[in-house]
N, C-alpha and C positions, 0 to 999 in steps of 0.2 A: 504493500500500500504506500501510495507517495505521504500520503500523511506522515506516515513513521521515517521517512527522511527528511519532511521537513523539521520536524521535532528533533529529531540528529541534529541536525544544523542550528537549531536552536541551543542547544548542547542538552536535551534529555536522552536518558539511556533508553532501553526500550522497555522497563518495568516503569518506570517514570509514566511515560506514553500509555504504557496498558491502565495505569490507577488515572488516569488524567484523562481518557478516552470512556473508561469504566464510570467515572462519576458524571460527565455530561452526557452517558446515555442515561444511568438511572436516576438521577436529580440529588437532591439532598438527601444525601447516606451517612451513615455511621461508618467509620474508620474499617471496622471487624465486618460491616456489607461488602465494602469494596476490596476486603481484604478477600473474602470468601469468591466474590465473584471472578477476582483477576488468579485468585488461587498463590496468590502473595502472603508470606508472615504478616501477623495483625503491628506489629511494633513496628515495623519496616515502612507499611502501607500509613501508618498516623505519621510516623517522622519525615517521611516524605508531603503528607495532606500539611503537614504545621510550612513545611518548605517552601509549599505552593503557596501559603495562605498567608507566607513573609513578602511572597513575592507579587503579591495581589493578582496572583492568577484564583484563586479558590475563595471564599469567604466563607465563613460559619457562624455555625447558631446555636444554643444549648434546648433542645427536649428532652423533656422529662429527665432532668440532669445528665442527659447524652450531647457531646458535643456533636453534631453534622455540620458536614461540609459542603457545599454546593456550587455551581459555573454559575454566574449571571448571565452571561452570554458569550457567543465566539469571540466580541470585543476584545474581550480581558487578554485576550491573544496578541492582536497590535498594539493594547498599550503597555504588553509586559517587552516586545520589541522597541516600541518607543522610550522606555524606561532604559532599557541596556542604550540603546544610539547616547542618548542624555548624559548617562554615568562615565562613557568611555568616552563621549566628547570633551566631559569635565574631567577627567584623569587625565586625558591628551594638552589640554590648556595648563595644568597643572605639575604637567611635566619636568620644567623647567627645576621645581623647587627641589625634587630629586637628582635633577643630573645631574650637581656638580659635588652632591654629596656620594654619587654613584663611582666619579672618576675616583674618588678617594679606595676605592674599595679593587681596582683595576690590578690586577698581575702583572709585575713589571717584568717578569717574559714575553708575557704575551705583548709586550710594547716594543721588546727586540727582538723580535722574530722580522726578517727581512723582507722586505717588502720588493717585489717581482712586477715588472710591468711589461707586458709585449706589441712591440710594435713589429707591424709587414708591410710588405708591398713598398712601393717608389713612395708615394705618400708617408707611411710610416717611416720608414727609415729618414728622411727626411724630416720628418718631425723630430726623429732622435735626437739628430744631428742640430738644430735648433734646442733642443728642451739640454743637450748640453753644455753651447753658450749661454743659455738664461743660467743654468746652476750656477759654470762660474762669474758671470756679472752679478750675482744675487749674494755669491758666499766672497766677492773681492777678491779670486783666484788669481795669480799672475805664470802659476804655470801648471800641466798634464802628463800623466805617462799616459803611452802609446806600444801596443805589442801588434804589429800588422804582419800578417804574410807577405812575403813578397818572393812567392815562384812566379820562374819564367813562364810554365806553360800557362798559368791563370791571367798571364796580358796576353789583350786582345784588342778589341772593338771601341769603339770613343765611350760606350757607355758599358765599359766593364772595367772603369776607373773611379775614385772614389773623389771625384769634382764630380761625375754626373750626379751621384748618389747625394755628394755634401753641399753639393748648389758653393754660393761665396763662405762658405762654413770658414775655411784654412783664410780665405781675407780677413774674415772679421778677428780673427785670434792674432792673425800678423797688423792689424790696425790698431788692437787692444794693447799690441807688445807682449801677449799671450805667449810662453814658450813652451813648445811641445820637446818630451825631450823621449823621443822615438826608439824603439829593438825592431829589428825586422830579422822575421825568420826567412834569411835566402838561402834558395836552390832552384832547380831546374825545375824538378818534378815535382819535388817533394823538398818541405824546408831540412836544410841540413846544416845550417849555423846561423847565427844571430850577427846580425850587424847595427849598427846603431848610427843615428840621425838626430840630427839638432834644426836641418834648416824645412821651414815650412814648406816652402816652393815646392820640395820635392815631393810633398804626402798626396798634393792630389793624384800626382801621376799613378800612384802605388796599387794593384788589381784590388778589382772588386767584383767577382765574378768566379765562377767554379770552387764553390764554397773555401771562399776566400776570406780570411777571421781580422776581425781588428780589436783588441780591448783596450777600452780607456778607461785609464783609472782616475778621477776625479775626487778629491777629500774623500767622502764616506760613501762615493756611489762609483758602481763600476759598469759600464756599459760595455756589452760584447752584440759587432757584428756579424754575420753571416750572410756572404755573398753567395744566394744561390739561386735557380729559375727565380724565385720568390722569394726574395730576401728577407729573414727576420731579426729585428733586435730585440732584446732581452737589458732593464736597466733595472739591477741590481742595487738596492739602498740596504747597506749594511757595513758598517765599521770595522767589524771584525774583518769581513769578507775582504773588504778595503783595503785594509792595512794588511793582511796577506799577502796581496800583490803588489804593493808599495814595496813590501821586503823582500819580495822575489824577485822581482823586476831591478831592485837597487845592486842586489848580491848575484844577476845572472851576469853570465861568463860573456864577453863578445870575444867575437873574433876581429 
């Protein structure tokens, strides 16, 4: 019966439903009527009727020093719906007075646990490369690590270079006096030594295609790309993470 789902949704179980169904067929009952009719405990059946009867779905009456319970009508329906919209709209307005007493109570794990964001496609990645001059104009940055591949087979094509991908990205860092201080893994095929770089000019040229990696490490965020059919980045916010590759990057070997 859709009734007993709409009562679900109301939040009644379905013994609820049966004592709530039971007493608007037979009118004003005694607790131990309705109990006998839905075939429900008599204690069960009253603690649930006093429930309804808080909630102004039920009212009652005393005969013959017997309490009855009785439905006025299906009204009492929308305005026990009305009544909840009411109470959670005034919780919702009131909210305010508990969330600041809520942050207090907040796991400071769960406030350094890292925070993961991914960007794709020419649009995204582009976006990266932008949301990582906002970081360092916002945190006063004056310089970057940088770990980029640079095999021979992964250059190619005008736009399998990391100007198509970074738009004036390396201008704006050489305008700011921004210093990138570059590893590049070179080889032919495969990387097979680290070489290292100081001057901008040269990063645009550096592949960016045939999953082609660049990570930058920025204060406490570390952005890693991935040049492939569909390119995605990955901007890591995490400190520890951070200062991991600040150390390994400081202590790798160049050739």
């Amino acid at each position: 019966m859709k009734i007993y789902i709409y009562f679900e949704q109301l939040g009644f179980n379905k013994k609820e439903t049966d004592i709530f169904l039971a007493l608007y067929r037979l009118g004003s009952q005694a607790a131990s009527v309705i109990a006998k009719y839905t075939k429900l405990e008599r204690t069960y059946v009253y603690k649930i009727l006093l429930k309804f009867s808080q909630e102004n779905l039920v009212s009652s009456t005393q005969k013959n020093g017997v309490k009855h319970f009785f439905i006025s009508d299906a009204s009492v329906i929308k305005k026990f719906i009305k009544n909840k919209i009411n109470h959670y709209q005034k919780l919702e307005n009131e909210f305010f007075v508990i969330e600041n007493e809520l942050k207090q109570f907040e796991n400071k794990y769960s406030l350094e646990i890292p925070k993961i964001s991914l960007f794709d496609g020419l649009d995204g990645i582009q976006n990266m490369y932008e949301d990582i001059y906002i970081y360092m104009k916002k945190n006063n940055y004056i310089s970057l690590k940088l770990f980029a591949s640079n095999v021979l087979e992964s250059k190619g094509s005008e736009n399998g270079n990391l100007k198509y991908y970074g738009e004036n990205f390396f201008e704006k860092l050489k305008e700011e006096k921004i210093s990138v201080n570059t590893f590049l893994g070179n080889g032919v095929s495969i990387m097979e030594s680290v070489g290292k770089s100081i001057h901008i000019e040269e990063l645009e040229n550096l592949p960016a295609s045939n999953a082609s990696i660049n990570i930058f490490v920025v204060g406490n965020v570390v952005y890693i790309f991935i040049f492939k059919s569909i390119p995605i980045g990955l901007k890591i916010s995490s400190e520890e993470f951070a200062n991991s590759l600040h150390f390994m990057l400081d202590k790798m070997r160049v050739d």
